[in-house]
N, C-alpha and C positions, 0 to 999 in steps of 0.2 A: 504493500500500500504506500502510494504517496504522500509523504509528510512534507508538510511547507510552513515555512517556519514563519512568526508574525512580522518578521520582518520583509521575508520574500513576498508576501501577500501587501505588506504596504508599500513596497518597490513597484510591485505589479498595479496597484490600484494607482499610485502617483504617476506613473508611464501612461496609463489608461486616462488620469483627469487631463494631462498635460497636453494628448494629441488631442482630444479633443476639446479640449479650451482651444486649444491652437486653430483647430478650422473654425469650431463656432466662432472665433474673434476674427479670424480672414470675410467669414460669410457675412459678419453681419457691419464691422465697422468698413468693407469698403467691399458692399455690393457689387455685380458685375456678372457678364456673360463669362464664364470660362471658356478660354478657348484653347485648340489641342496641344499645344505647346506645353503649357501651364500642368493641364490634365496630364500630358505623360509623365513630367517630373512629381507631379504629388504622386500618380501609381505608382513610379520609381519606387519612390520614398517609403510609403506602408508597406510595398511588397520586404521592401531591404529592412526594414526596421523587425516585420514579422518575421524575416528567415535571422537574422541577427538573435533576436528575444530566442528562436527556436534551439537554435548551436550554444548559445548560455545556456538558456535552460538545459541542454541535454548534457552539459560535458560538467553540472550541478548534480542533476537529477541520473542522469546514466543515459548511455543512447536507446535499451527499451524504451524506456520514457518519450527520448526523446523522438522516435518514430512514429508514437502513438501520437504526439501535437502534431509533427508534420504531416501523417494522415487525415487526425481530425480538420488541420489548416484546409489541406487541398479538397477533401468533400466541403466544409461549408464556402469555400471560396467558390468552388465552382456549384453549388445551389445556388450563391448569390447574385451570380450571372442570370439565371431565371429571374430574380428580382429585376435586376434591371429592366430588361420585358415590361414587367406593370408599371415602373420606375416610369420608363417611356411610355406608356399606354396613358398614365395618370398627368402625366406631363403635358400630353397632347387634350387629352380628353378637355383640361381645363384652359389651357392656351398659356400655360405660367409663364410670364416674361422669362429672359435668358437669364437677366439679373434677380432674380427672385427663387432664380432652379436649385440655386446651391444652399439657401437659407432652408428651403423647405423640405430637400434632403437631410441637412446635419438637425434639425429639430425631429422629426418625421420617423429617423433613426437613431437620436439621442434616446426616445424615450421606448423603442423597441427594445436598444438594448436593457434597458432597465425591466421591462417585462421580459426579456429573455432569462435575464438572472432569476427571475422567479422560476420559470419555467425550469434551470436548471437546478433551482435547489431542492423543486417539487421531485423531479425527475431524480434525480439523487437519491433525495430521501426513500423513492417508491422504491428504486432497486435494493437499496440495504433491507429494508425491512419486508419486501417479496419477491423474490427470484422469478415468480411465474411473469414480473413484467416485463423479463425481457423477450418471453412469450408475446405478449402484447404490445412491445415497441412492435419485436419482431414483425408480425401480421398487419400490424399498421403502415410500415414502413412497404410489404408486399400489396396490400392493396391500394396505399396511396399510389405503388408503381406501376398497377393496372391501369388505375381510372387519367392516368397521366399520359399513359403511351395511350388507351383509349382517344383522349381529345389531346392528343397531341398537335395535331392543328387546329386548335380552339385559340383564341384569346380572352383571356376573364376579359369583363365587363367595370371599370369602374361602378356604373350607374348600379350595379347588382349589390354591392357592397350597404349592409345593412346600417352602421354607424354614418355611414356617407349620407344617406335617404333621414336615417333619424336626427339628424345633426340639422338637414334641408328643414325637416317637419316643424323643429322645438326650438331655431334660433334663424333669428332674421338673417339673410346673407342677401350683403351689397353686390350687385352685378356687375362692379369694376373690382378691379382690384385699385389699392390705395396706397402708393406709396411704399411696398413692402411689408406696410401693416396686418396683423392680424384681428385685431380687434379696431373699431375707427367710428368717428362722428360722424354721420352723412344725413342731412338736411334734418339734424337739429337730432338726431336718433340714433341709438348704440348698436353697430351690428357688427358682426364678422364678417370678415372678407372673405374671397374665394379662396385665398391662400391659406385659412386657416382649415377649410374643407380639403385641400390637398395634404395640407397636413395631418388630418385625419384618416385621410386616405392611404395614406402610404406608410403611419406609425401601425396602424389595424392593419392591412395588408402584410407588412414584416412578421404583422405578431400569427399571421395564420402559417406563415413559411418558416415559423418556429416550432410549429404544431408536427412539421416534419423534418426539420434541420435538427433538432436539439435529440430528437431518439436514432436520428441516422450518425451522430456524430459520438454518441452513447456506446454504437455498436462496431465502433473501433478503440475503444479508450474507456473505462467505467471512473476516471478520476475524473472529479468534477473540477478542479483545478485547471486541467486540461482541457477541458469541453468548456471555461468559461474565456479562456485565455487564445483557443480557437475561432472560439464566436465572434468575439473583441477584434482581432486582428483583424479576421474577415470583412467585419462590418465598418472597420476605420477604413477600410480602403475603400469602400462599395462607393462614395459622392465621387472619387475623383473617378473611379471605372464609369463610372455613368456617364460621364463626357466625355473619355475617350474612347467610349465603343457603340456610344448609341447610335453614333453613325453605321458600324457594321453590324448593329443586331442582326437585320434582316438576313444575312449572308448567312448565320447557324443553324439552316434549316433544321439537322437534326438533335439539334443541342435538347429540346425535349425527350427525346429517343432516347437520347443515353445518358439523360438524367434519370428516368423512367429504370434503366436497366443498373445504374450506379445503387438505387433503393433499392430494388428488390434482391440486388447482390448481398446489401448489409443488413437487410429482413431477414435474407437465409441465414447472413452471420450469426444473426442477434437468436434465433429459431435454434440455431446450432448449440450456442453457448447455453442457452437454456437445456437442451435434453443431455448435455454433455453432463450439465452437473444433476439428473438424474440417472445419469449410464456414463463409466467411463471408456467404453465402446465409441458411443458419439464422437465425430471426431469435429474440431475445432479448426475454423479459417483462421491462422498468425496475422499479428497486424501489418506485417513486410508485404504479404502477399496481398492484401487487403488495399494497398497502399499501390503494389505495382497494378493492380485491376483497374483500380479508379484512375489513374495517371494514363496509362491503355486504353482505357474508354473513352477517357476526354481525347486525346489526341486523337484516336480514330474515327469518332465523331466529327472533330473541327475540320480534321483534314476533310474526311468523304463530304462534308457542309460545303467547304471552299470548293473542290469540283463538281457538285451539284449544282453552285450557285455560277460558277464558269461555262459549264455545259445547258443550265437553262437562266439564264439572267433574270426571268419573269420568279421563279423562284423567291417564296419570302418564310422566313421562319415565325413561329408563330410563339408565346411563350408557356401555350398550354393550360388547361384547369381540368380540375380536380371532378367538374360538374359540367355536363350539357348546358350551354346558356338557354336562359328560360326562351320560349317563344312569347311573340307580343302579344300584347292584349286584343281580341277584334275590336272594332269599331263600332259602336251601336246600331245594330240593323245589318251590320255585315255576319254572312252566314260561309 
């Protein structure tokens, strides 16, 4: 078992306040379109800071260990890239200025990750005190990767999003957006902006891609240490990826595909490690190999994507749901 001593955990947490003080103070004291120059040097940066954190950590912890962060790193980074998809979907949907994209990313996913930490310590605690849940990541993690390769050419729906609709219902929301503002006076009245609606939209939306990131990320790693220090990195870099690839989402045609096949890989894991510790017969997926699957799938995906998208240019990737989008409502008197 991993022990972290209270001092590693306040090293960890001050590295954690400090990047992100740092972009929230970039996003909000000097607004702006990011443009891709800018974008590749902040991915530079989280990617190099997470593999850095990763090699300390392992040559602290031991490199077990440390294989097990750099596994969990590369599956929640590469779920993330599915964010992006709604990232973009929700971006569009509402028309956010260029200057107002990055404020309502680092808000959107400041307080994701703080609902993530719940998630991870609920998730923690379920495993220590019943082993059958890792039966039950398990099966969640294989049917989420049905219903995912199922509409794999779907794209959610903002407008579907229930907080988004109850937020329209219970509070006035101004039809401009205002200055950056979330909250704003407008002819003598207090309402929310639309910005503060995307920010709804995309803190809720994280927190459902947590609902499958945090048991997939379980089922290569059982230290919550690990699984929280995973999810952080991932997540610190997701604003600056968002503007350096929203230009080529379209090109990943099958990035759902083998998201879809990355889940029901570590469902079988999570399935595995459960009967194992009823029968020592069971035999058990290593996190090495767990690590070269997922590294494998993503590359063979991107690749087979890029000459998909050479060979039919009309070609668009879509970033998938979980659910059939509803059909419309008819129109009264229409049959």
């Amino acid at each position: 078992m991993l022990e972290v001593t209270a001092v590693g955990w306040a090293l960890t947490i001050g590295v954690i306040v400090a990047l992100f003080a740092l972009d929230l103070t970039l996003g909000i004291v000097r607004p702006h379109t990011v443009g891709f120059r800018e974008a590749v040097g902040w991915s530079v940066f989280y990617i190099a800071v997470a593999v850095v954190f990763g090699l300390v950590f392992a040559s602290y912890a031991g490199w077990e260990y440390g294989a097990e962060y750099f596994a969990g790193y590369v599956v929640e980074k590469s779920l993330s890239v599915d964010n992006l998809f709604v990232f973009v979907i929700i971006m569009s949907t509402f028309a956010v200025p260029g200057e107002y994209q990055r404020k309502a990313l680092t808000f959107g996913i400041l307080i994701a990750l703080v609902l993530r930490v719940v998630f991870i310590m609920l998730g923690a605690a379920l495993l220590s005190l019943f082993s059958f849940m890792f039966l039950v990541f398990g099966l969640l993690l294989i049917w989420t990767a049905v219903q995912l390769y199922r509409h794999r050419d779907e794209d959610p729906s903002a407008d579907d999003n229930a907080l988004v609709r109850l937020t329209r219902r219970v509070l006035p929301v101004s039809s401009e957006y205002v200055g950056g503002k979330m909250i704003a006076r407008v002819g003598g009245r207090r309402v929310v902006t639309p910005l503060f609606v995307v920010l709804v939209a995309i803190g809720s939306t994280d927190l459902l891609f947590a609902l499958d990131s945090i048991p997939a990320v379980f089922g290569v790693t059982e230290e919550p240490y690990i699984v929280l220090v995973a999810n952080v990195f991932a997540l610190l870099g997701l604003r600056a990826l968002f503007f350096l690839v929203k230009g080529l989402l379209d090109r990943l045609v099958y990035l759902s595909t083998g998201l879809a096949l990355i889940l029901a890989f570590i469902g079988v894991k999570l399935v595995l490690h459960w009967a194992h510790g009823l029968s020592d017969g069971v035999p058990e997926i290593p996190t090495p190999l767990s690590l070269a699957v997922i590294v494998v799938v993503l590359a063979v995906t991107t690749v087979a994507s890029l000459l998909k998208s050479r060979r039919d240019p009309a070609a668009r990737a879509h970033a998938g749901t979980l659910r059939a989008p509803a059909e419309p409502e008819a129109e009264p008197g229409e049959e």
